[in-house]
C-alpha positions as CSV (number, residue, x, y, z in Angstrom):
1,X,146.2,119.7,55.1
2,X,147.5,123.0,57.0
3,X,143.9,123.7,57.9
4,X,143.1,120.1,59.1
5,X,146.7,120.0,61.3
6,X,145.2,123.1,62.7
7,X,142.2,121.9,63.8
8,X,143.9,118.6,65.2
9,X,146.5,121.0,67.2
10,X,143.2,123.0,68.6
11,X,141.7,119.6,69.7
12,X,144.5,118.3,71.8
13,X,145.3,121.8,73.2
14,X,141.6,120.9,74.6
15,X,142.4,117.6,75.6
16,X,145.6,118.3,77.4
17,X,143.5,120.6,79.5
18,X,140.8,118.4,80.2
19,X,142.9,115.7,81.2
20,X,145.0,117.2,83.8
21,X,141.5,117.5,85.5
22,X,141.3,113.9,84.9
23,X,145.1,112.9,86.2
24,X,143.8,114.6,89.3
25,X,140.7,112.3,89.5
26,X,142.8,109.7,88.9
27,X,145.5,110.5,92.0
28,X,141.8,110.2,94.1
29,X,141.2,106.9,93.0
30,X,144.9,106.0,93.5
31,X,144.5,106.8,97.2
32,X,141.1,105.2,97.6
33,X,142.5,101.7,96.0
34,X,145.0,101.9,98.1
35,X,143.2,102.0,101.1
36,X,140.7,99.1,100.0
37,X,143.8,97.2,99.7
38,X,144.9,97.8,103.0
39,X,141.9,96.9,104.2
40,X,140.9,94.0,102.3
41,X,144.1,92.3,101.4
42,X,147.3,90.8,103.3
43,X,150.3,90.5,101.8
44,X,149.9,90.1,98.0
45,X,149.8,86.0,97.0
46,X,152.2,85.6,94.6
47,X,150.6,85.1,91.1
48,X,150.5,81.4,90.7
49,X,150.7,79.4,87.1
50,X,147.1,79.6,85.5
51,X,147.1,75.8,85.0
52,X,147.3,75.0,88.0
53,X,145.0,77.6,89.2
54,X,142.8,76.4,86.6
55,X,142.8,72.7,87.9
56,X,142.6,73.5,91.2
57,X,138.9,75.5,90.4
58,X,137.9,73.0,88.5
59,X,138.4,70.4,91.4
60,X,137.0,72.6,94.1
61,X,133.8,72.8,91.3
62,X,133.4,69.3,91.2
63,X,133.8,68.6,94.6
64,X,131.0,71.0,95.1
65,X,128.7,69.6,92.8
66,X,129.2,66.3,94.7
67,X,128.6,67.6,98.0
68,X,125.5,68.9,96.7
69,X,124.2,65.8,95.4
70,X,124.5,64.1,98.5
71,X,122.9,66.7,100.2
72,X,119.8,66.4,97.7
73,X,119.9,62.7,98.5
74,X,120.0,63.0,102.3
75,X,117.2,65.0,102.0
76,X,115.2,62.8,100.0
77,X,115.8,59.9,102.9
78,X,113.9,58.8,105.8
79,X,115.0,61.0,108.9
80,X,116.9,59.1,111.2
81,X,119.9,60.4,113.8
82,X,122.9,59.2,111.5
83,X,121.3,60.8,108.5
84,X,120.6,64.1,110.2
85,X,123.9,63.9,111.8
86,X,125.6,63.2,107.9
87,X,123.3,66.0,106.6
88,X,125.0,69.0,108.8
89,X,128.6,67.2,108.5
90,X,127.9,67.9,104.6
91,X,126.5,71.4,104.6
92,X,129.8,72.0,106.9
93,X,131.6,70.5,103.8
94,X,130.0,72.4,101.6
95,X,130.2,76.1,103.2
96,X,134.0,74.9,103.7
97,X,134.4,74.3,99.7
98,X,132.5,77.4,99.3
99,X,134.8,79.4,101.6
100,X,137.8,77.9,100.1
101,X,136.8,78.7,96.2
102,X,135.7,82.9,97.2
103,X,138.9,83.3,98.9
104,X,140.7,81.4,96.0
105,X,139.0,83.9,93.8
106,X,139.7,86.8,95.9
107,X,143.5,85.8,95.9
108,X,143.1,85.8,92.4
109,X,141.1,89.3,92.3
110,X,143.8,90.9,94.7
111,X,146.1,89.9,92.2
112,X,144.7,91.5,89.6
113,X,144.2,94.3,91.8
114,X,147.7,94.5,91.7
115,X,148.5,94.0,88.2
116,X,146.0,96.8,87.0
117,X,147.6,99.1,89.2
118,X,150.7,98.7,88.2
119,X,150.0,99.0,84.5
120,X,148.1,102.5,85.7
121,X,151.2,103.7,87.4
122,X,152.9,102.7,84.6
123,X,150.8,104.5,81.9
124,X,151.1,107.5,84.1
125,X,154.3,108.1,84.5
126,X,154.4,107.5,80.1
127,X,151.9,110.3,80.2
128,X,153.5,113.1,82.0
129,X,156.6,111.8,80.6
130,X,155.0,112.7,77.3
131,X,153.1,115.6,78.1
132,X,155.5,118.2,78.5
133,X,157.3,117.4,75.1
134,X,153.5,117.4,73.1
135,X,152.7,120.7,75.1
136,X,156.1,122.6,73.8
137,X,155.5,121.3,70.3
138,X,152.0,122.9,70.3
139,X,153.3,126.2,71.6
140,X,155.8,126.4,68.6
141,X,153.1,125.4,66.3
142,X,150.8,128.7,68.0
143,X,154.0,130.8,67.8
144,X,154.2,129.5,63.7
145,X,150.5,131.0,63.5
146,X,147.6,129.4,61.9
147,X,149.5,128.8,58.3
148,X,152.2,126.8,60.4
149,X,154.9,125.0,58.8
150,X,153.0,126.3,55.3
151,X,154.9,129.7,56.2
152,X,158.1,128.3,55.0
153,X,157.2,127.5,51.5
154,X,156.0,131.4,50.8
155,X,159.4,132.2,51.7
156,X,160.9,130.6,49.1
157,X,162.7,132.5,46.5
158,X,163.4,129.9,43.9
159,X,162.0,126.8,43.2
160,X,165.0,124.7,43.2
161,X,164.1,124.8,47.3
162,X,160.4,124.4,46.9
163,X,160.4,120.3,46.9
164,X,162.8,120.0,50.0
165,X,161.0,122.5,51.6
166,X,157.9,120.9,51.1
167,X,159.0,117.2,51.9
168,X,160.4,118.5,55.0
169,X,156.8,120.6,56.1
170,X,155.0,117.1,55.5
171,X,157.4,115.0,58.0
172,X,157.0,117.6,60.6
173,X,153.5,117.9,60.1
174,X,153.3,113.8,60.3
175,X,155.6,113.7,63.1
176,X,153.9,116.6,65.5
177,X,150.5,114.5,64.7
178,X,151.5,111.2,65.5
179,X,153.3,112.8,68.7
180,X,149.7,114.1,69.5
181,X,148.0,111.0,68.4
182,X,150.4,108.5,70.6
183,X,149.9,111.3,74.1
184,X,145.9,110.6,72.8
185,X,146.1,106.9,73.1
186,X,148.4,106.7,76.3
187,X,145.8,109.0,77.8
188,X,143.1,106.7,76.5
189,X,144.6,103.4,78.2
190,X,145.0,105.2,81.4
191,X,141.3,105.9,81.6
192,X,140.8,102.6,80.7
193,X,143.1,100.7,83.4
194,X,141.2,102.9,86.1
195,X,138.3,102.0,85.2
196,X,139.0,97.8,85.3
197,X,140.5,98.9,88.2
198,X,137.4,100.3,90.2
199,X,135.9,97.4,89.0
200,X,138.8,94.6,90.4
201,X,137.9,96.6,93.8
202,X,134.6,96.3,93.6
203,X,135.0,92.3,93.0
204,X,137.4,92.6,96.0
205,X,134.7,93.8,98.5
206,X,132.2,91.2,96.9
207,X,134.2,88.0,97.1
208,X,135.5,89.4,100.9
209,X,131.8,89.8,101.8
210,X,130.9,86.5,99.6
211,X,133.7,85.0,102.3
212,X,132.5,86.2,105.6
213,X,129.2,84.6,104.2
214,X,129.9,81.5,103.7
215,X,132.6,81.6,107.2
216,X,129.0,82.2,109.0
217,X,127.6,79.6,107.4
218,X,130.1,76.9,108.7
219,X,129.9,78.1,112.0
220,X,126.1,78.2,112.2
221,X,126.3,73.9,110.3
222,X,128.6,73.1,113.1
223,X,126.9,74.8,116.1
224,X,123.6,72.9,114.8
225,X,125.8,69.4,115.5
226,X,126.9,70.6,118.6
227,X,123.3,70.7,119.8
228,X,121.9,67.5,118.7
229,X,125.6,65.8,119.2
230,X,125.0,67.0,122.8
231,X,121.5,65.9,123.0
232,X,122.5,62.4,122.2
233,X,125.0,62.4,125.1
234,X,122.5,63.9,127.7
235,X,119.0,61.8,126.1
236,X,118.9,57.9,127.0
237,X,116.3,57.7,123.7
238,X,118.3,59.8,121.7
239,X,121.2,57.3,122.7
240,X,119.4,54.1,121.9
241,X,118.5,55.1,119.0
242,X,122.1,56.5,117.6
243,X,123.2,53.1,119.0
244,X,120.5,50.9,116.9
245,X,120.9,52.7,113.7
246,X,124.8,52.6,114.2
247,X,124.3,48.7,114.8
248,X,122.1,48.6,111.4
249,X,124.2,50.3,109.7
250,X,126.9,47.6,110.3
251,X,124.7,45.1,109.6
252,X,123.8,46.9,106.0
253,X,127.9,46.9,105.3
254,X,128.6,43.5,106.0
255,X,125.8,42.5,103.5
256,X,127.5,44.8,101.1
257,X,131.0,43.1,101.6
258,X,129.2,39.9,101.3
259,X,127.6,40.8,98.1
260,X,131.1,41.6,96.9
261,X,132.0,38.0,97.5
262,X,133.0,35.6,94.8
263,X,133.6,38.2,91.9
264,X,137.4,37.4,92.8
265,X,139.6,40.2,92.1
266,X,142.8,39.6,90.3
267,X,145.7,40.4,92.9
268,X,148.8,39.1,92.0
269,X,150.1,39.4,96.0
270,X,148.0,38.1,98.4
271,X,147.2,40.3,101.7
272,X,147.1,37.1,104.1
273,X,151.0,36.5,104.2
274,X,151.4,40.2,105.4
275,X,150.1,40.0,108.8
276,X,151.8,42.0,111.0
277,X,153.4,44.6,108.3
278,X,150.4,45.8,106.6
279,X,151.0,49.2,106.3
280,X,148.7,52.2,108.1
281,X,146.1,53.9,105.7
282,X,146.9,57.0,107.6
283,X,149.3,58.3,110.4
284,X,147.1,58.9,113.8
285,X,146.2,57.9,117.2
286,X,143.6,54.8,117.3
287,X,140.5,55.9,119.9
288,X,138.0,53.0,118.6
289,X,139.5,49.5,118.9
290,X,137.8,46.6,117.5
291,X,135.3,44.4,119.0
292,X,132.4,45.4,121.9
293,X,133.1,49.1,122.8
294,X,131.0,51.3,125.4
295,X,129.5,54.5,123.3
296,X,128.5,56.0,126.0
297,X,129.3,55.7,129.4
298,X,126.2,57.8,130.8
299,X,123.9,55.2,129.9
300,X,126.3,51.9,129.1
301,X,125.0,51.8,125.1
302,X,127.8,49.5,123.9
303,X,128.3,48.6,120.0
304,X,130.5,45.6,118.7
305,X,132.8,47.5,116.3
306,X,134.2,45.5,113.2
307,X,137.4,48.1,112.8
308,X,138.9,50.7,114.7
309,X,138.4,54.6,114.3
310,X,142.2,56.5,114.3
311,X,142.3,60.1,115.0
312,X,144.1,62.3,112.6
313,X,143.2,66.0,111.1
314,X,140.9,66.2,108.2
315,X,141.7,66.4,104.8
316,X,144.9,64.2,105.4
317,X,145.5,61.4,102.9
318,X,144.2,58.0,103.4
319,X,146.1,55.5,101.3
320,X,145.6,51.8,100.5
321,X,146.8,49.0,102.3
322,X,147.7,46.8,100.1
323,X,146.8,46.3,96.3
324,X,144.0,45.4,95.0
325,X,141.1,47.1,93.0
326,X,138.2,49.3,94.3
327,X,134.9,47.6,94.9
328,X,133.1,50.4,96.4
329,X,133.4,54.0,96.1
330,X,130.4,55.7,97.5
331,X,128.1,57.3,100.4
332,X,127.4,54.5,102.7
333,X,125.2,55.6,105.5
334,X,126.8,55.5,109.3
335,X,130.4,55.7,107.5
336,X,130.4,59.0,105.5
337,X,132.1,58.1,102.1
338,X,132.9,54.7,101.9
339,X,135.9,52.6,99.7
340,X,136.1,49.1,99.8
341,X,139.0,47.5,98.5
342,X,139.1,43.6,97.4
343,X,142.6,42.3,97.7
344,X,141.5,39.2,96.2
345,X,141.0,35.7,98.4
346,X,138.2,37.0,100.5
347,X,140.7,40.0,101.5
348,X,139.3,43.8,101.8
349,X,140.0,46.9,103.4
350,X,137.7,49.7,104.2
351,X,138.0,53.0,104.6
352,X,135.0,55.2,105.9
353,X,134.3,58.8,107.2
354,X,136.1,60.2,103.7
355,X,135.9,64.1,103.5
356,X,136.7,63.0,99.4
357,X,137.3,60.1,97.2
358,X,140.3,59.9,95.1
359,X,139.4,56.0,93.8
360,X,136.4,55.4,91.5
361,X,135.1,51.8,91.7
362,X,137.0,49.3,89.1
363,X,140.3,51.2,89.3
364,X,143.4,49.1,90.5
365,X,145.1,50.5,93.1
366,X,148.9,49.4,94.6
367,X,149.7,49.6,98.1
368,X,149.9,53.1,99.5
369,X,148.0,54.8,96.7
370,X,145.6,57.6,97.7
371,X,141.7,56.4,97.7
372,X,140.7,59.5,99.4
373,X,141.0,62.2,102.4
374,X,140.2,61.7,106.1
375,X,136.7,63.4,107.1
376,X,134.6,63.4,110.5
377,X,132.7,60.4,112.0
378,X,128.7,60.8,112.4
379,X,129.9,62.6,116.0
380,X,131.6,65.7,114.0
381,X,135.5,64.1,115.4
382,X,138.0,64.5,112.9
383,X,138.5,60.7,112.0
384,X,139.3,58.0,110.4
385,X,137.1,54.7,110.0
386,X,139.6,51.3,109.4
387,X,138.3,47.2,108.7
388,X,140.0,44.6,107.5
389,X,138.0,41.4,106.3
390,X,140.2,38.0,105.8
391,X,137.9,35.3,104.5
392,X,135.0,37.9,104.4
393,X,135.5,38.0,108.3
394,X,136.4,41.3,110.3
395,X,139.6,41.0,112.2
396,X,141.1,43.1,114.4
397,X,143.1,45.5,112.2
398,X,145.9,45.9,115.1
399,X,147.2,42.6,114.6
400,X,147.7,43.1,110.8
401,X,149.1,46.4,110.9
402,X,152.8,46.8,111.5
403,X,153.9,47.5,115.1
């Protein structure tokens, strides 16, 4: 035993010196996170529940995967302006949702940036706290010379002293290697910590670079609209032909709606005695009333619209009208993502230009309940498209809506 103690005392005498080398490597790092951090990270987000965090990645995944299989469909359609003009507004989407889920992950990195470091600091001050105490142990040990506490016990004059002697070498022997063996381990979990911490940094400047990526992305999506937006404007052909697909598109809805006819939803409070204090799907201004508008007053292109566009920021909640369950829930070319709403009687609302969709088709839905999040029209204008069909008819929403 005395000669494996003694060995065991040599070894960390050899590790203490080794790893003051390695406390110094570790100060280096220190500095070096700290300046990634400064220039990488604002203030520290405050560590959120994991939950939530959890839910919120898993609907920023979905709504991903559903941006991209629109985008697969678009390009599987026949080219025309309001597809091309759908297919940048939904690249834009997606390097947006993109964006948004690398600097939800580098929140979450920083964070754990954070954490790590603190647990090194931590460990660190627990190792020099413990060094000095291990380092004066093992000089009494050298002083006690290579037979140690064994010394004691050939000392002995009687053996009356012999077994308390002996029991009291064994806990100090125990004691002095456990004190070694603890400094060992603390030394061991520092290392370790700096090392998950050079990684977290590493992920840092990754998800930072993943973000300025996917920021030049959505730039480049919206400066290709720009163009052929403004080509449109300053091209009578360009302009006709925006105007007839826009007109067809109409025409393809209102065959929808009338397909939806006679399956009768069951609403147990009629929409028609409500005129005049319907409530708004969304707060806005209105910039497309209904009936014949001018699109374009360079040329005189007019197009009889069957609801009214209100302008409002994107992403803000668009809420029912009035109850009623969800007959549509979908893409719809010309109106971005489309939910039609039967209120039963020949009644339905519609909401177009959706960024998202919060109703699925079938579900019921009571006035004022979410069915999705305002978008862009085909023009790239934060906006939101409103129709409301009594008898299967479009009327003009403004006289249903309160005042």
């Amino acid at each position: 035993m005395a000669s494996h103690f003694s060995n065991s005392v040599r070894y960390a005498r050899s590790r203490l010196a080794s790893r003051r080398l390695a406390f110094a490597a570790f100060s280096a790092t220190a500095i070096l996170v700290g300046a990634s951090l400064s220039l990488l990270a604002q203030a520290q987000a405050p560590v959120t529940d994991q939950s939530a965090a959890d839910a919120a990645s898993r609907r920023a995944a979905d709504r991903i995967r559903a941006l991209q299989r629109e985008s697969d469909l678009l390009a599987s359609q026949e080219r025309t302006l309001l597809v091309e003009l759908r297919k940048l507004e939904v690249d834009r989407e997606l390097k947006s949702e993109e964006l948004a889920s690398a600097e939800h992950d580098l929140r979450h990195t920083r964070e754990q940036v954070a954490a790590a470091s603190a647990r090194a600091a931590t460990l660190q001050n627990t190792a020099e706290t413990e060094r000095p105490d291990v380092e004066r142990r093992l000089v009494q040990l050298y002083k006690l010379g290579r037979a140690g506490y064994w010394r004691m016990l050939l000392d002995l004059d009687n053996l009356r002293s012999l077994g308390r002697v002996y029991r009291t070498a064994s806990a100090l022997n125990r004691l002095d290697r456990e004190r070694v063996q603890e400094h060992e381990r603390t030394l061991q979990a520092l290392a370790s910590e700096r090392q998950a911490l050079e990684a977290h940094v590493r992920d840092v400047q990754k998800l930072y670079d993943r973000a300025l990526a996917a920021r030049a992305a959505i730039d480049r999506s919206v400066a290709k609209r720009t163009e052929l937006v403004s080509s449109i404007d300053t091209r009578r052909d360009l302009n006709a032909q925006l105007t007839g697909e826009l007109e067809a598109a109409q025409q393809r809805l209102q065959g929808t709606v009338a397909q939806l006819a006679g399956r009768g939803a069951n609403v147990a409070l009629p929409l028609r005695p409500f005129q005049g204090a319907v409530p708004w799907p969304a707060q806005g201004v209105v910039v497309g009333r209904f009936g014949r508008q001018t699109t374009n007053s360079r040329f005189g292109t007019a197009i009889a619209r069957s609801g009214i566009e209100i302008s409002l920021a994107e992403g803000q909640p668009v809420r029912a009208v009035h109850e009623g369950t969800v007959a549509f829930a979908d893409q719809f070319t010309g109106y971005g993502n489309l939910v039609i709403v039967d209120h039963g009687d020949g009644a339905y609302s519609l909401y177009g230009y959706l960024s998202s969709l919060e109703a699925g088709k079938g579900a019921h839905v009571d006035a004022q309940t979410p069915v999705g999040s305002s978008g862009r029209d085909p023009g790239g204008n934060p906006a939101l498209y409103f129709e409301l069909r009594i008898d299967g008819k479009p009327v003009d929403p403004l006289q249903w809506l309160k005042r």
